[in-house]
PDB file of N, CA, C and O in Angstrom:
ATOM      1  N   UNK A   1       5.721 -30.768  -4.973  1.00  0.00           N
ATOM      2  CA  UNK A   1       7.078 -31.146  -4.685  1.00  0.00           C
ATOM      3  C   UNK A   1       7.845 -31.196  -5.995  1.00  0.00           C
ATOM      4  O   UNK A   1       7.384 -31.766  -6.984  1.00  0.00           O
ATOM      5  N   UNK A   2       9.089 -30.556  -5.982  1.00  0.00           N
ATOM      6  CA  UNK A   2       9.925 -30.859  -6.959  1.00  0.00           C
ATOM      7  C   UNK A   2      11.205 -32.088  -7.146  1.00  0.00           C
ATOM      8  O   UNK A   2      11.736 -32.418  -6.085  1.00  0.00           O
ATOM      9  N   UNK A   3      11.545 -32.539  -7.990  1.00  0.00           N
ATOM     10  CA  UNK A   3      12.546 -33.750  -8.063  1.00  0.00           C
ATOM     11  C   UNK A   3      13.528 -32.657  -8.490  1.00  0.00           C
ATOM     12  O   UNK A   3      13.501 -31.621  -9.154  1.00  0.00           O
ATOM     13  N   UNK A   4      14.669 -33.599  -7.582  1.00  0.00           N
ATOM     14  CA  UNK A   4      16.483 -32.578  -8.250  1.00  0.00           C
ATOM     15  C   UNK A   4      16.646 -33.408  -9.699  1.00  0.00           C
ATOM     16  O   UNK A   4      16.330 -34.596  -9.776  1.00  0.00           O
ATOM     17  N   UNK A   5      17.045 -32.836 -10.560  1.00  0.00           N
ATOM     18  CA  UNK A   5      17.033 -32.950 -11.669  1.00  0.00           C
ATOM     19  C   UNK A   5      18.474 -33.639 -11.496  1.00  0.00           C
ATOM     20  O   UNK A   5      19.100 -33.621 -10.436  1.00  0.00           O
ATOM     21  N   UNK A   6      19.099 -34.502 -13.178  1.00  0.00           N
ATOM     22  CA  UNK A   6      20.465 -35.284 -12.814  1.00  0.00           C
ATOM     23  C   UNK A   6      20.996 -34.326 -12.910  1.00  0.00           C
ATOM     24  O   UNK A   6      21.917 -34.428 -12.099  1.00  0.00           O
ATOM     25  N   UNK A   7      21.083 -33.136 -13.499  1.00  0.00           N
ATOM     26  CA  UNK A   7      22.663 -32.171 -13.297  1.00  0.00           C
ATOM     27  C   UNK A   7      22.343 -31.472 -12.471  1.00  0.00           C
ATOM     28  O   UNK A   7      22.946 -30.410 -12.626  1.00  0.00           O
ATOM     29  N   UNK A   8      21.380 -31.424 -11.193  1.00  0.00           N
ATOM     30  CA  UNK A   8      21.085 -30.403 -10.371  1.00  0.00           C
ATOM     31  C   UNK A   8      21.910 -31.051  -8.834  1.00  0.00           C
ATOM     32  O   UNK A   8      21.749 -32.091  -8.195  1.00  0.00           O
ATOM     33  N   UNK A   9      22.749 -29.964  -8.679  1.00  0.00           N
ATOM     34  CA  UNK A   9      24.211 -30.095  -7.737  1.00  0.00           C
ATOM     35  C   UNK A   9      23.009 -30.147  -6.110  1.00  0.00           C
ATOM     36  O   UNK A   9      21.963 -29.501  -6.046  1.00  0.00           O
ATOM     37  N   UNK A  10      23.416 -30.854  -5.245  1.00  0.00           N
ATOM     38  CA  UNK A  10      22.948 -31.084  -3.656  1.00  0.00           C
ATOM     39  C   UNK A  10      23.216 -29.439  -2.970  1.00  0.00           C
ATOM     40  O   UNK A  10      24.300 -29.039  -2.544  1.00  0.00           O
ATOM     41  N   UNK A  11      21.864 -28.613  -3.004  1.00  0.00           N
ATOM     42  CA  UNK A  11      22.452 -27.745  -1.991  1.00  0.00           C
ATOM     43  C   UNK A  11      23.474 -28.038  -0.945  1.00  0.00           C
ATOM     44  O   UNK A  11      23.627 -29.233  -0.692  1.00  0.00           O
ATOM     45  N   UNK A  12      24.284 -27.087  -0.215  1.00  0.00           N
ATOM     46  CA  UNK A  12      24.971 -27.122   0.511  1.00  0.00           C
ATOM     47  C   UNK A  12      24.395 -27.190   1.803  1.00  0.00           C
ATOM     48  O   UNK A  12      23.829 -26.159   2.168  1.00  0.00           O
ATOM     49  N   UNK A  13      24.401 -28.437   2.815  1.00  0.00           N
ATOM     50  CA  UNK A  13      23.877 -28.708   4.204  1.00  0.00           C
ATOM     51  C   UNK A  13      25.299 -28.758   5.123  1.00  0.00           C
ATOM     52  O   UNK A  13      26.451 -29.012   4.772  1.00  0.00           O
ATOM     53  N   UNK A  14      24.736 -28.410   6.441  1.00  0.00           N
ATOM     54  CA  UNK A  14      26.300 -28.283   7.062  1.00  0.00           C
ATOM     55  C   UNK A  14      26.091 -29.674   8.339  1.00  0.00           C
ATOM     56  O   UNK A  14      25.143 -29.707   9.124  1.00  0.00           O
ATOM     57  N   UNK A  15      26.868 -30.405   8.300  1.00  0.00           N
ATOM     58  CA  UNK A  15      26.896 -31.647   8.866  1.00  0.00           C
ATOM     59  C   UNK A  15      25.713 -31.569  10.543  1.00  0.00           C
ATOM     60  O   UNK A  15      25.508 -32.503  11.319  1.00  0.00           O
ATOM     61  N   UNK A  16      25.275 -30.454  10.610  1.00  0.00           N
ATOM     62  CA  UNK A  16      24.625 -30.681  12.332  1.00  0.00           C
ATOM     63  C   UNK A  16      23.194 -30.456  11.306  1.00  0.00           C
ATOM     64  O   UNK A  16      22.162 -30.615  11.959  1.00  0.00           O
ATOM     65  N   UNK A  17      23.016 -30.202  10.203  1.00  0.00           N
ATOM     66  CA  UNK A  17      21.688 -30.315   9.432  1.00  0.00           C
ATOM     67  C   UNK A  17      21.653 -31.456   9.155  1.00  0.00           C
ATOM     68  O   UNK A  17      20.808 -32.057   9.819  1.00  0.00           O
ATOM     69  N   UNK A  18      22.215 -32.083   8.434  1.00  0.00           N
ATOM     70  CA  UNK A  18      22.842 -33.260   7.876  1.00  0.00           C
ATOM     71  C   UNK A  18      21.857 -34.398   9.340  1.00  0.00           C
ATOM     72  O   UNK A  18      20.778 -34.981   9.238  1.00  0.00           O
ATOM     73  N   UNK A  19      22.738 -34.322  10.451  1.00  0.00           N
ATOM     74  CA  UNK A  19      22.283 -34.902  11.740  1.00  0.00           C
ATOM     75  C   UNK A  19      21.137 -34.874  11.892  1.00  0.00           C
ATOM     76  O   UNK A  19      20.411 -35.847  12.091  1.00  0.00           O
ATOM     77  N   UNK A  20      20.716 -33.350  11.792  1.00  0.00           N
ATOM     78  CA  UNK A  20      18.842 -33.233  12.077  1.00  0.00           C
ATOM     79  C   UNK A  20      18.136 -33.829  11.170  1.00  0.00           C
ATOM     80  O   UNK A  20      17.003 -34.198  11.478  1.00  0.00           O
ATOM     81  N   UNK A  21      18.612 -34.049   9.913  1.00  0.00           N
ATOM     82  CA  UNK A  21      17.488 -35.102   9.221  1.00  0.00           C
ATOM     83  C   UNK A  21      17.790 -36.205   9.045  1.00  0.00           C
ATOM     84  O   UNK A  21      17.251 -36.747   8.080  1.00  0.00           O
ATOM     85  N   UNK A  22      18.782 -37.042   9.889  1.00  0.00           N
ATOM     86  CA  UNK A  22      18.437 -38.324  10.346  1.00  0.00           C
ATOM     87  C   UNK A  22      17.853 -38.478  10.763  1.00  0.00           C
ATOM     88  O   UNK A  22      16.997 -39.280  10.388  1.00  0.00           O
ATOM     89  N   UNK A  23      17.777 -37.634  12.302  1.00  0.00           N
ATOM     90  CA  UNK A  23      16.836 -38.131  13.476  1.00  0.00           C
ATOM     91  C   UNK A  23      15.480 -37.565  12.942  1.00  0.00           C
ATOM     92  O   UNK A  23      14.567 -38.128  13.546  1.00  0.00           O
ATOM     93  N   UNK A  24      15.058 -36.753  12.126  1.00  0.00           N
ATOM     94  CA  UNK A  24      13.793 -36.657  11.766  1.00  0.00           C
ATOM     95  C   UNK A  24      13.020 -37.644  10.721  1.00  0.00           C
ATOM     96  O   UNK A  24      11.810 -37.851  10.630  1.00  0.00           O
ATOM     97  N   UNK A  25      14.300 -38.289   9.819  1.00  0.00           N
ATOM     98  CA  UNK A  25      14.173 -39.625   8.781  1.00  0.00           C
ATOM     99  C   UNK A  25      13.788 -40.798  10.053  1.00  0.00           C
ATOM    100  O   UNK A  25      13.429 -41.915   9.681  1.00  0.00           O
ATOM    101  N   UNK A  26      13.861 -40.551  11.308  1.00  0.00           N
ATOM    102  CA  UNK A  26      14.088 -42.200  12.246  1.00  0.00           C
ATOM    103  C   UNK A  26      12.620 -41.550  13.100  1.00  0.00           C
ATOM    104  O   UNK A  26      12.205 -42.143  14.096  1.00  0.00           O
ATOM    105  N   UNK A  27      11.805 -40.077  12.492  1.00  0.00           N
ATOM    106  CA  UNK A  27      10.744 -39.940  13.061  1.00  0.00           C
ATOM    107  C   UNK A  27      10.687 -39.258  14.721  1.00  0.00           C
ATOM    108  O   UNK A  27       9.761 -39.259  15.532  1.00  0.00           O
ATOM    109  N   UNK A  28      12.409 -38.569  14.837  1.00  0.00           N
ATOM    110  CA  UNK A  28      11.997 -37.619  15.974  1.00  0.00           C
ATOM    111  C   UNK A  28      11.756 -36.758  15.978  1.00  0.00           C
ATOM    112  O   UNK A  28      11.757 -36.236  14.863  1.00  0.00           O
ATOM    113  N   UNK A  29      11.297 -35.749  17.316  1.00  0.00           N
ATOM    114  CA  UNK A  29      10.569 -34.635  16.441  1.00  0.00           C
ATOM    115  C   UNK A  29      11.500 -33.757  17.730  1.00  0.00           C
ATOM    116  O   UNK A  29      12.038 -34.039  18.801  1.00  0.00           O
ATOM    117  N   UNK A  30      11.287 -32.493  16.825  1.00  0.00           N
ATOM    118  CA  UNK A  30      12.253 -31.298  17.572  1.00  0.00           C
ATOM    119  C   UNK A  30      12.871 -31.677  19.029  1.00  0.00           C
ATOM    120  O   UNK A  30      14.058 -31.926  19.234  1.00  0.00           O
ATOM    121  N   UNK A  31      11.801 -31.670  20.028  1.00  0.00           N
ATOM    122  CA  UNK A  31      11.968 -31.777  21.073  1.00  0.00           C
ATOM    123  C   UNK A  31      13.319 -33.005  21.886  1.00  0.00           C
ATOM    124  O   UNK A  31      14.141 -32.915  22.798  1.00  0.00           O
ATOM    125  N   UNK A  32      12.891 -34.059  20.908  1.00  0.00           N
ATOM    126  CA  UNK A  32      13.498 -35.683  21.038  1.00  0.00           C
ATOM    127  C   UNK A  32      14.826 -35.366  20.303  1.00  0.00           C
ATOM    128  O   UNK A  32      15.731 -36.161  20.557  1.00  0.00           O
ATOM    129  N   UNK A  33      15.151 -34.258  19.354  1.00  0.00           N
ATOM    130  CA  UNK A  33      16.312 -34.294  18.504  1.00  0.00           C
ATOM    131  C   UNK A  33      17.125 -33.547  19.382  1.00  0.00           C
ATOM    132  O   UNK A  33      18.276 -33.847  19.702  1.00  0.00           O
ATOM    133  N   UNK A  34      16.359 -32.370  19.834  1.00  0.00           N
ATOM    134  CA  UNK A  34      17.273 -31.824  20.733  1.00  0.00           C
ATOM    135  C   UNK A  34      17.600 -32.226  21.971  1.00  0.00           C
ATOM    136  O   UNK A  34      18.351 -31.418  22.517  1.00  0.00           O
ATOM    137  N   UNK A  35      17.276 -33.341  22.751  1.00  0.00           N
ATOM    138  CA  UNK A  35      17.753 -33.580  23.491  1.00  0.00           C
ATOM    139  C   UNK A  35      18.540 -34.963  23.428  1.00  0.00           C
ATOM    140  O   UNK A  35      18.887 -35.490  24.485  1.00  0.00           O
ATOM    141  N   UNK A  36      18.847 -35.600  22.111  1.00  0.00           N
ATOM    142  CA  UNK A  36      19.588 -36.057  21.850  1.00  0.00           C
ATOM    143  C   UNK A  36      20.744 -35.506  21.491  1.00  0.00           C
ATOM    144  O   UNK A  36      21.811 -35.944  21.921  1.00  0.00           O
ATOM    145  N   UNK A  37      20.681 -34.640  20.790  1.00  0.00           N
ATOM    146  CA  UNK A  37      22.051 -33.682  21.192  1.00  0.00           C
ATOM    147  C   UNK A  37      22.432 -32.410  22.027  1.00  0.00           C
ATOM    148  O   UNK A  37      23.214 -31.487  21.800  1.00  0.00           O
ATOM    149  N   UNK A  38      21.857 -32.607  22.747  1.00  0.00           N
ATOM    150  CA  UNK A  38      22.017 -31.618  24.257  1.00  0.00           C
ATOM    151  C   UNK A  38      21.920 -30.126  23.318  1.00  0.00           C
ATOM    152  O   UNK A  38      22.821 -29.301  23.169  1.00  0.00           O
ATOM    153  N   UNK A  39      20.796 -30.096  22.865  1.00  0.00           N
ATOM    154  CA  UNK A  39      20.955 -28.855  22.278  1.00  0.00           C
ATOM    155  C   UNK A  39      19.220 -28.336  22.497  1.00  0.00           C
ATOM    156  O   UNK A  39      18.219 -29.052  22.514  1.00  0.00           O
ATOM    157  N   UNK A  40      19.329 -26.870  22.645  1.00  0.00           N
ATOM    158  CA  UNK A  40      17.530 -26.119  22.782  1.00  0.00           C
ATOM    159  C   UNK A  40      16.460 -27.009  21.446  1.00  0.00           C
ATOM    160  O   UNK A  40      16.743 -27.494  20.350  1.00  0.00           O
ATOM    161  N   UNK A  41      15.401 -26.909  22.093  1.00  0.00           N
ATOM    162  CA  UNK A  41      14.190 -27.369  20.910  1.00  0.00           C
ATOM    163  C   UNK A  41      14.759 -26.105  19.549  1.00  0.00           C
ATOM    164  O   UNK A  41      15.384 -26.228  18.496  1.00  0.00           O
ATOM    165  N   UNK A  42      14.182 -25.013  20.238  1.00  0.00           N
ATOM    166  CA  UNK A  42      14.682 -24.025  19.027  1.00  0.00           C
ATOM    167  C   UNK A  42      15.634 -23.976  18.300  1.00  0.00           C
ATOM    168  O   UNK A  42      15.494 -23.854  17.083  1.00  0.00           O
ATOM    169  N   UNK A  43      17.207 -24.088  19.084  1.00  0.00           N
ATOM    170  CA  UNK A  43      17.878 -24.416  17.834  1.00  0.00           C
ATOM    171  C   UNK A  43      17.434 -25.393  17.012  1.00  0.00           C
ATOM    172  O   UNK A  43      17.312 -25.110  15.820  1.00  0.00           O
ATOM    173  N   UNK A  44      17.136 -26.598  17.427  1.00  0.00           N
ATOM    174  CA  UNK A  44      16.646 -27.620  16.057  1.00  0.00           C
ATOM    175  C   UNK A  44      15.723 -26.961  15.506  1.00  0.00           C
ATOM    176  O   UNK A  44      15.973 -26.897  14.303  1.00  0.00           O
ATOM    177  N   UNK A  45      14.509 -26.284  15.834  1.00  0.00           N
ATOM    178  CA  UNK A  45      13.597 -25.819  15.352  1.00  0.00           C
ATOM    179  C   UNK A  45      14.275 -24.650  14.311  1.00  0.00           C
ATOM    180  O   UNK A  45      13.461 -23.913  13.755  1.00  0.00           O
ATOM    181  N   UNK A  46      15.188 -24.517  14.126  1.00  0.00           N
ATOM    182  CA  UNK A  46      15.548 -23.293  13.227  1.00  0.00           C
ATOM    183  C   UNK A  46      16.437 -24.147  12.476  1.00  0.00           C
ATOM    184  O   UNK A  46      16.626 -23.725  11.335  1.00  0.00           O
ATOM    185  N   UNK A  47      17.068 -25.262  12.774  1.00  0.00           N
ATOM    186  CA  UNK A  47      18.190 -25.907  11.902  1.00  0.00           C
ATOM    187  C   UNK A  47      17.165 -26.699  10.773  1.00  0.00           C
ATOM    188  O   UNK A  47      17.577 -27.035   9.662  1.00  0.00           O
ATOM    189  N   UNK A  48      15.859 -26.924  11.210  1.00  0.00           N
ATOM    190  CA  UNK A  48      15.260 -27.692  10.624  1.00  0.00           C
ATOM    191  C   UNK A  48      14.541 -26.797   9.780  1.00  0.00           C
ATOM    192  O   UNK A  48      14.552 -27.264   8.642  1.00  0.00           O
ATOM    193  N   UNK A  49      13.746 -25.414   9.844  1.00  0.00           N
ATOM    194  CA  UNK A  49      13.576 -24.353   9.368  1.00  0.00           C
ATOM    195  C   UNK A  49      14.680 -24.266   7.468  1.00  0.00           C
ATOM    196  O   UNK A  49      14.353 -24.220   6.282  1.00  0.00           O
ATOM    197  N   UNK A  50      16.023 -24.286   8.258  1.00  0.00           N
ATOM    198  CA  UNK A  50      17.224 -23.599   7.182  1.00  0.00           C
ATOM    199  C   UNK A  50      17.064 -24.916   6.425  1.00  0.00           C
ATOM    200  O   UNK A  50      16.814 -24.683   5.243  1.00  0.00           O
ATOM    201  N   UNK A  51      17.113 -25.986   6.652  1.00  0.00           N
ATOM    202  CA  UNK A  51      16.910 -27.017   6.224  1.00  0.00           C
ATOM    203  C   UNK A  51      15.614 -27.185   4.900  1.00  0.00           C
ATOM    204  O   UNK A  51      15.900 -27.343   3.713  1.00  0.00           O
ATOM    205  N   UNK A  52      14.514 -27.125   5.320  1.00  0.00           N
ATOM    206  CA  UNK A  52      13.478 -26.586   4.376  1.00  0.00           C
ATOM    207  C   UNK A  52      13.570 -25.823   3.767  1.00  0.00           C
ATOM    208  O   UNK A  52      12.767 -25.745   2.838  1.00  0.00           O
ATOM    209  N   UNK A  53      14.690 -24.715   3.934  1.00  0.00           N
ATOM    210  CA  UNK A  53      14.571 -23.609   2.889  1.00  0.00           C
ATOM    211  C   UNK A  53      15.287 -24.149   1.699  1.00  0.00           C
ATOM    212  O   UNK A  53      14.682 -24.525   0.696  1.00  0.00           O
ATOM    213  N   UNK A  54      16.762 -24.188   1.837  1.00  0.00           N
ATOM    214  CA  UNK A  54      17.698 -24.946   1.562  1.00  0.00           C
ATOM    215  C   UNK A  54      17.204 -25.995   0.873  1.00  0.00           C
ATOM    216  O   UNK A  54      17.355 -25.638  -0.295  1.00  0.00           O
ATOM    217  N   UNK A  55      16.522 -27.471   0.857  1.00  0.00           N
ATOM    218  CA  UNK A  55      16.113 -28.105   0.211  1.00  0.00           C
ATOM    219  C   UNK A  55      14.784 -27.710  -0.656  1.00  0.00           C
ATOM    220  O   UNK A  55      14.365 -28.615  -1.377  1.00  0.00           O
ATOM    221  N   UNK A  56      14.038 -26.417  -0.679  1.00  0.00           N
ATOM    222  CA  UNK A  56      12.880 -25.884  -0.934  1.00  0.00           C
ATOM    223  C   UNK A  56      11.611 -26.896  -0.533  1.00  0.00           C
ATOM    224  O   UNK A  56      10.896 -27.498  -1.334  1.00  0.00           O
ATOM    225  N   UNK A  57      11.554 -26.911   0.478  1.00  0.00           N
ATOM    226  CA  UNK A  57      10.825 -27.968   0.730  1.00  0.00           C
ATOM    227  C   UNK A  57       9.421 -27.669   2.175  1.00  0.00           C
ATOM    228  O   UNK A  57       9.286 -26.758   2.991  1.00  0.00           O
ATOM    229  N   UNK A  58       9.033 -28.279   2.043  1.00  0.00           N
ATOM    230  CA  UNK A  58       6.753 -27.190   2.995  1.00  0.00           C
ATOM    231  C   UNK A  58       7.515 -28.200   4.412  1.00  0.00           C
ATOM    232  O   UNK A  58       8.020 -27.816   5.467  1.00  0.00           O
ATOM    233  N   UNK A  59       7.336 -29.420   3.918  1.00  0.00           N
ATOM    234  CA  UNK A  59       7.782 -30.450   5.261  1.00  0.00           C
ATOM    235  C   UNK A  59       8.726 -31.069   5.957  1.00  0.00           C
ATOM    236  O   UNK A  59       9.661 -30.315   5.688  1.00  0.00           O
ATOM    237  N   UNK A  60       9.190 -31.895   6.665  1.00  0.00           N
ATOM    238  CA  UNK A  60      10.855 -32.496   6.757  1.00  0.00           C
ATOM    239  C   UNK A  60      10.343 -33.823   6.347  1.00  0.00           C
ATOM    240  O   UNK A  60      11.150 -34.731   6.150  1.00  0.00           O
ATOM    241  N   UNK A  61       9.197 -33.995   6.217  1.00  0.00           N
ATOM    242  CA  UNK A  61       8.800 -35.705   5.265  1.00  0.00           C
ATOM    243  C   UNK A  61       9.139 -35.384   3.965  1.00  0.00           C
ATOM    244  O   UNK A  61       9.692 -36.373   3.485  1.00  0.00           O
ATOM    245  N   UNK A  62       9.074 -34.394   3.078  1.00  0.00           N
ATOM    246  CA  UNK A  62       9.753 -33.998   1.877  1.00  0.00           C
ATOM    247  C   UNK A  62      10.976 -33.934   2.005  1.00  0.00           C
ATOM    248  O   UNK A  62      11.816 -34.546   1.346  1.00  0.00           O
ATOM    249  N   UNK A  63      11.200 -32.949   3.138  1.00  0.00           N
ATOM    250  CA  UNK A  63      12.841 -32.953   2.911  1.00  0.00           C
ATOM    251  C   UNK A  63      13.904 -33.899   3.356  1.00  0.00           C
ATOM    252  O   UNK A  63      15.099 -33.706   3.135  1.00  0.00           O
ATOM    253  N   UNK A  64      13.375 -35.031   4.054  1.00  0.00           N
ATOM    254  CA  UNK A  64      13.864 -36.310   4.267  1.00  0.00           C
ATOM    255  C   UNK A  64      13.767 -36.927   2.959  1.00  0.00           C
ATOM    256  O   UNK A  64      14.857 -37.310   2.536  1.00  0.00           O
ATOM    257  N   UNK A  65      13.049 -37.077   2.407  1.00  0.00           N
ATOM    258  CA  UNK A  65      12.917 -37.640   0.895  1.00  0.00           C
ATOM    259  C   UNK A  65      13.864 -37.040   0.020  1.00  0.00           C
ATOM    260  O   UNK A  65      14.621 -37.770  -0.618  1.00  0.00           O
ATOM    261  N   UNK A  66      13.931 -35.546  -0.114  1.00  0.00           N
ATOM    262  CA  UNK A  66      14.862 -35.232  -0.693  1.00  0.00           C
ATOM    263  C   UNK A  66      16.276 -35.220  -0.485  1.00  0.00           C
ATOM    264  O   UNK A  66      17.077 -35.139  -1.416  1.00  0.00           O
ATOM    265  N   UNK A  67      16.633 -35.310   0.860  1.00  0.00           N
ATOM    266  CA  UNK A  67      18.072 -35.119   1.637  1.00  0.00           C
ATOM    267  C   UNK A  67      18.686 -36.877   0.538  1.00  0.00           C
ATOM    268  O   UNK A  67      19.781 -37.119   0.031  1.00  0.00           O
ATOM    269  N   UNK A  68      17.372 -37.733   0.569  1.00  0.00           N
ATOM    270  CA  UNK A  68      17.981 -39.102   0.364  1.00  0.00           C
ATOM    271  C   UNK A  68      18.377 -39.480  -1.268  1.00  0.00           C
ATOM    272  O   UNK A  68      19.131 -40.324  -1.753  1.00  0.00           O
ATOM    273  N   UNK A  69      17.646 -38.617  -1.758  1.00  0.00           N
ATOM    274  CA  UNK A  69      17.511 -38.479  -3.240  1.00  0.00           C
ATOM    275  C   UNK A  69      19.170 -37.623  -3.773  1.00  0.00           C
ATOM    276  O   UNK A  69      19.727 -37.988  -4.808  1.00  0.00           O
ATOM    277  N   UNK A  70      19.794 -36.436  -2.839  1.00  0.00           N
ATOM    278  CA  UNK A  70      20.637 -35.853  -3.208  1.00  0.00           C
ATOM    279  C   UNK A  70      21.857 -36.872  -1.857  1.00  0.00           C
ATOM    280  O   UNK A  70      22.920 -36.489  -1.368  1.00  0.00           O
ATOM    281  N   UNK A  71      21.410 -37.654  -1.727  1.00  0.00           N
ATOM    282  CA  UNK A  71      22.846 -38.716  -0.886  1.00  0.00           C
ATOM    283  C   UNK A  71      22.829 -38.098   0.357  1.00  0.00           C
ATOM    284  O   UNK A  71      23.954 -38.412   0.744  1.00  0.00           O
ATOM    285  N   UNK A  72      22.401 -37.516   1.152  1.00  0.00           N
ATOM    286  CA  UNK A  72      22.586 -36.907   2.381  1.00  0.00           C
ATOM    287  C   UNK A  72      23.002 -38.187   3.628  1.00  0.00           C
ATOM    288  O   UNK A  72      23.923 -38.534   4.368  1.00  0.00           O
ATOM    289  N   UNK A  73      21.450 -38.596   3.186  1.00  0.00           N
ATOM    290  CA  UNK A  73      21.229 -39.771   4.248  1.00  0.00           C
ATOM    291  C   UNK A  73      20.511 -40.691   3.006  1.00  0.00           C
ATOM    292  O   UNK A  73      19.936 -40.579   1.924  1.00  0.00           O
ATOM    293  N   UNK A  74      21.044 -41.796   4.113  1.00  0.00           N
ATOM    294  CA  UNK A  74      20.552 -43.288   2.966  1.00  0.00           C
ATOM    295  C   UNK A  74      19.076 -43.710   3.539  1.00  0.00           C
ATOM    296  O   UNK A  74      18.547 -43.593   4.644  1.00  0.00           O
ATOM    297  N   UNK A  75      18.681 -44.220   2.365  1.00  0.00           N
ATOM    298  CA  UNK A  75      17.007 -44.970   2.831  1.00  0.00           C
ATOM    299  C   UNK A  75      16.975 -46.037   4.345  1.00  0.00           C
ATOM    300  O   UNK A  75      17.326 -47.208   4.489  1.00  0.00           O
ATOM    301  N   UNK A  76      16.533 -45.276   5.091  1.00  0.00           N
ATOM    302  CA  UNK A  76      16.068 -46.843   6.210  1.00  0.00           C
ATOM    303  C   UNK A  76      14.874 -47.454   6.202  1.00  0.00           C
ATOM    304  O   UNK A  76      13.687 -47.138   6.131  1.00  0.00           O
ATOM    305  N   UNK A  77      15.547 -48.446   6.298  1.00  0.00           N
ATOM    306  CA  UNK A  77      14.554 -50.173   5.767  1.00  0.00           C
ATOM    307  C   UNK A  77      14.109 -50.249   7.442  1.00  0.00           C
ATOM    308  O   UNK A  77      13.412 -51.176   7.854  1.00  0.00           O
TER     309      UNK A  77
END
């Protein structure tokens, strides 16, 4: 795993990514995300995909870590 460095700028996420790694930070998984937002498993399954790329990241437990590290989403206690 890599750390964003301090002058290293937050890739660009587009707010329904943004969404998908809340609900994956609160531990839902494709299926549960998408039907919280009335949307196909697959689309999440691909938003979450662009998501990993985008953050360079193997898992969404990394890239939840990282989304929080570049301000995406805040730590839940």
């Amino acid at each position: 795993m890599t750390f964003p460095s301090k002058n290293q700028s937050a890739p660009a996420l587009t707010p329904r990514e943004v969404t998908c790694l809340y609900w994956a930070a609160l531990g839902k998984t494709s299926k549960e995300t998408a039907a919280l937002l009335g949307l196909g498993s697959s689309t999440i399954e691909q938003y979450r995909k662009d998501i990993k790329r985008k953050l360079e990241c193997r898992s969404m437990a990394e890239a939840v870590f990282k989304a929080m590290q570049f301000g995406y989403i805040e730590p839940i206690l």
